[in-house]
C-alpha positions as CSV (number, residue, x, y, z in Angstrom):
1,X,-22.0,16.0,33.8
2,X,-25.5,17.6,33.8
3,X,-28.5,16.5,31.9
4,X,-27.7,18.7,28.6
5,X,-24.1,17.7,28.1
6,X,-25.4,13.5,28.6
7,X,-27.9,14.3,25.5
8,X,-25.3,16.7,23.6
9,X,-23.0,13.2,23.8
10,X,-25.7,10.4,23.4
11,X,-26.6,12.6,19.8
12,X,-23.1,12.9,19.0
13,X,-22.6,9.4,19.0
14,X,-26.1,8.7,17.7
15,X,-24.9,10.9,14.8
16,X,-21.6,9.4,14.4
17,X,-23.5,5.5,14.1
18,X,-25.7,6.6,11.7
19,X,-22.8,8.2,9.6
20,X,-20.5,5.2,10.2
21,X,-23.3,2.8,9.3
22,X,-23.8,4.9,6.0
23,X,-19.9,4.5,5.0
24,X,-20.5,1.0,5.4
25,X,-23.5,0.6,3.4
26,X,-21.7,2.8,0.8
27,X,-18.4,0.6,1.1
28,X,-20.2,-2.7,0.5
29,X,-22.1,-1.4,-2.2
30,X,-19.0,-0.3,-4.3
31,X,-18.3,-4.0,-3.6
32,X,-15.9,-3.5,-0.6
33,X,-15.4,-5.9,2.1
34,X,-15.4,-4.5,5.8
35,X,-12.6,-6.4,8.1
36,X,-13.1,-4.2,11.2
37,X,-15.5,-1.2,12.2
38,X,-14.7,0.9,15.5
39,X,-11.1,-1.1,15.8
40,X,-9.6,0.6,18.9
41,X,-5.8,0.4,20.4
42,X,-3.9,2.7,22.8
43,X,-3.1,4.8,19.9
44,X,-6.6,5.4,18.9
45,X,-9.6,4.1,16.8
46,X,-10.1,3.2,13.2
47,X,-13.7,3.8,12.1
48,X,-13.7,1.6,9.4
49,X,-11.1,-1.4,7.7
50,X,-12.0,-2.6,4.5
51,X,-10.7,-4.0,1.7
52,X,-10.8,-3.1,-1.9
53,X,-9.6,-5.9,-4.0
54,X,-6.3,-6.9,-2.6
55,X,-6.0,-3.2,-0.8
56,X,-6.1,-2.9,2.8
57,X,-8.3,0.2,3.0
58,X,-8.7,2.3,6.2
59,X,-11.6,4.7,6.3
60,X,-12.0,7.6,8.6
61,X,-16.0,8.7,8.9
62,X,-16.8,12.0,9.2
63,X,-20.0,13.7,9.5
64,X,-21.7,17.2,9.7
65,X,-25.3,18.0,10.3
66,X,-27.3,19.8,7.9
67,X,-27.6,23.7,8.8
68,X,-24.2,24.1,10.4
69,X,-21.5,26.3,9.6
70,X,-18.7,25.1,11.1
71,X,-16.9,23.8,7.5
72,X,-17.1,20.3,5.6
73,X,-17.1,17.0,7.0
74,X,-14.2,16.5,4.8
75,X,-12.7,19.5,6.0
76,X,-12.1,18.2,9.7
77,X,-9.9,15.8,8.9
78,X,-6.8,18.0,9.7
79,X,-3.6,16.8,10.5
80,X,-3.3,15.5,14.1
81,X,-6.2,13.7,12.7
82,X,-4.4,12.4,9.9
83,X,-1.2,11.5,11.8
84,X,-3.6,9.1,14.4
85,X,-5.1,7.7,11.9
86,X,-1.7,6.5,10.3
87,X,-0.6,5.7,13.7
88,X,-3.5,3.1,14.4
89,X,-3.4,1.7,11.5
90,X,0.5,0.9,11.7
91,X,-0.9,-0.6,15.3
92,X,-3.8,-2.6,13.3
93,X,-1.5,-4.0,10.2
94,X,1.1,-5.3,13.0
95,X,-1.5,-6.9,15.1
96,X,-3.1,-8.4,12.3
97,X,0.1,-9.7,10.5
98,X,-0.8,-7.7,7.3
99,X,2.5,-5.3,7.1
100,X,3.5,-6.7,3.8
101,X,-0.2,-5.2,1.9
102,X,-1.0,-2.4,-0.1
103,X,-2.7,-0.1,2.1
104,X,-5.2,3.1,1.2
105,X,-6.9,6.0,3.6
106,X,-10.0,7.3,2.8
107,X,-12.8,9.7,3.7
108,X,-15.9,9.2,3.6
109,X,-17.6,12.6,4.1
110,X,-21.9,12.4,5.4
111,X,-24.1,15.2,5.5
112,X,-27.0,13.9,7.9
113,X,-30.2,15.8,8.3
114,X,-31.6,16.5,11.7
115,X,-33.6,13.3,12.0
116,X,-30.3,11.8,10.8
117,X,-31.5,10.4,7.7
118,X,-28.8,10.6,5.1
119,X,-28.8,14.3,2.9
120,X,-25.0,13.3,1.2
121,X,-22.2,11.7,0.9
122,X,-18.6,11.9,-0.6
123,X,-16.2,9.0,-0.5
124,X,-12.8,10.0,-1.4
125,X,-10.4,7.5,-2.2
126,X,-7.0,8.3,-1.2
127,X,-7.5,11.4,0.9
128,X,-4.8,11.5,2.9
């Protein structure tokens, strides 16, 4: 790995704490409670487990960068996305003995400026 492609992934993942850290904030401030954040198994890796009431509530983060083109935030979640998502979170009820609750996915969509401060955000409960 050269020099660019080490900075390219230190920003990505700069870029994906910031956004993940702003679905939090969001979460708790809608009166959520956050279980888990970056939960990872074999199958993959759950961004953020919260719970809404009595509702076991897995949240996929997703983030664009102000002055790209490349679609929505929301509009990457497509469905080998979708179906990992599912899969982990099958892995996560299991380990966590929590089969038998009501469970919801959403997205929570951020639009981050250059300097990563937050431009917008869409929560969308139930998206997939």
């Amino acid at each position: 790995m050269n020099g660019r492609e080490g900075r390219a992934k230190d920003n990505r993942r700069q870029k994906g704490a910031a956004a993940e850290q702003a679905a939090a904030d969001l979460l708790l401030s809608k009166g959520y409670r956050i279980r888990d954040r970056n939960w990872r198994c074999r199958s993959g890796e759950l961004d953020v487990i919260a719970e809404d009431g009595g509702v076991i509530v897995f949240v996929e983060v997703r983030s664009r960068t102000t002055g790209t083109s490349f679609g929505t935030a929301a509009e990457s979640v497509n469905f080998r996305k979708i179906r990992q998502v599912r899969s982990t979170a099958e892995v996560y009820l299991h380990a966590q003995r929590l089969e038998d609750r009501e469970i919801r996915f959403d997205v929570v969509a951020v639009k981050l400026g250059r300097d990563l401060s937050i431009a917008a955000m869409d929560h969308i409960q139930g998206a997939f």
